[in-house]
C-alpha positions, 0 to 999 in steps of 0.5 A, a space after each residue: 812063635 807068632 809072638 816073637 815073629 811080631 816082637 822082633 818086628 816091633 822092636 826094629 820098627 822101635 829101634 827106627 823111630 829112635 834113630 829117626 829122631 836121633 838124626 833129626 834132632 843132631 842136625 837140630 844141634 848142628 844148626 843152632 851151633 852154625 848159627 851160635 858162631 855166626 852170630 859170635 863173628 857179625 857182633 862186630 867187624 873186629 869179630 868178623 875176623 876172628 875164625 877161631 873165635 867162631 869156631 870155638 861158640 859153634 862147637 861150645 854150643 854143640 857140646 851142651 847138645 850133641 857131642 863134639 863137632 867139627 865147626 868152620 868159620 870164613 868171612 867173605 866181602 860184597 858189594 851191592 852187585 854181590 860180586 866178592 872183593 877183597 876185604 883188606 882192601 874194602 874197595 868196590 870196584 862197581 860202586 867205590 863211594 860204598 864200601 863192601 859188606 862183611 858176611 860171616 859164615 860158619 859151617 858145623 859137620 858131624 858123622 851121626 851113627 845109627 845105633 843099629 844097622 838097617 838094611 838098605 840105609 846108610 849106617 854112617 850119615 854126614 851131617 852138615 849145616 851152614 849158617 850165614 850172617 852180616 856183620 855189624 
């Protein structure tokens, strides 16, 4: 009796330390794939715009690790004061001899499930990590 008291114990203590590890490393995945669409758009300025391009390294990068993700790029334009502006124009209104820098940022989510349901924590977790680079 005392054996599968302490079994079940144990295997849901196991169990936990599993899908530990599953979480963390999937937002390992999620990070490597932000960055991996990141750096596809800051190769170039021509790259900086190419959103799905981004998307489709991020989510390609995942693949290989963690299954399907949903992936998010955008590009946004500074001047040196870090106020945003428009980069069709490429004016800075604070500064109009610089001309503003490129970011891109992509964005990578997933839903990550446990394998069991604990009590007390979230079977269902949204995942998501955010990776920032200059373009070139």
């Amino acid at each position: 009796m005392e054996l599968a008291m302490c079994l079940s114990l144990l295997l849901m203590i196991l169990l936990g330390i599993v899908d530990f590890g599953r979480v963390f490393y999937a937002a390992m995945a999620l990070t490597q794939a932000a960055r991996s669409g990141a750096q596809y758009g800051a190769q170039s300025v021509g790259k900086s715009s190419d959103f799905s391009g981004m998307e489709a390294a991020a989510t390609s990068a995942a693949q290989a690790d963690w299954g399907t993700i949903t992936a998010v790029g955008t590009r946004t334009c500074t001047c040196s004061d870090d106020s945003i502006v428009s980069c069709t124009t490429g004016v800075c209104a604070t500064d109009p001899g610089n001309s503003p820098r490129i970011r891109v940022q992509v964005t990578a989510t997933k839903t990550f499930q446990t394998i069991v349901n604990y009590p007390g924590i979230p079977h269902i977790i949204p995942l998501s990590r955010t990776a920032i680079m200059r373009a070139q």
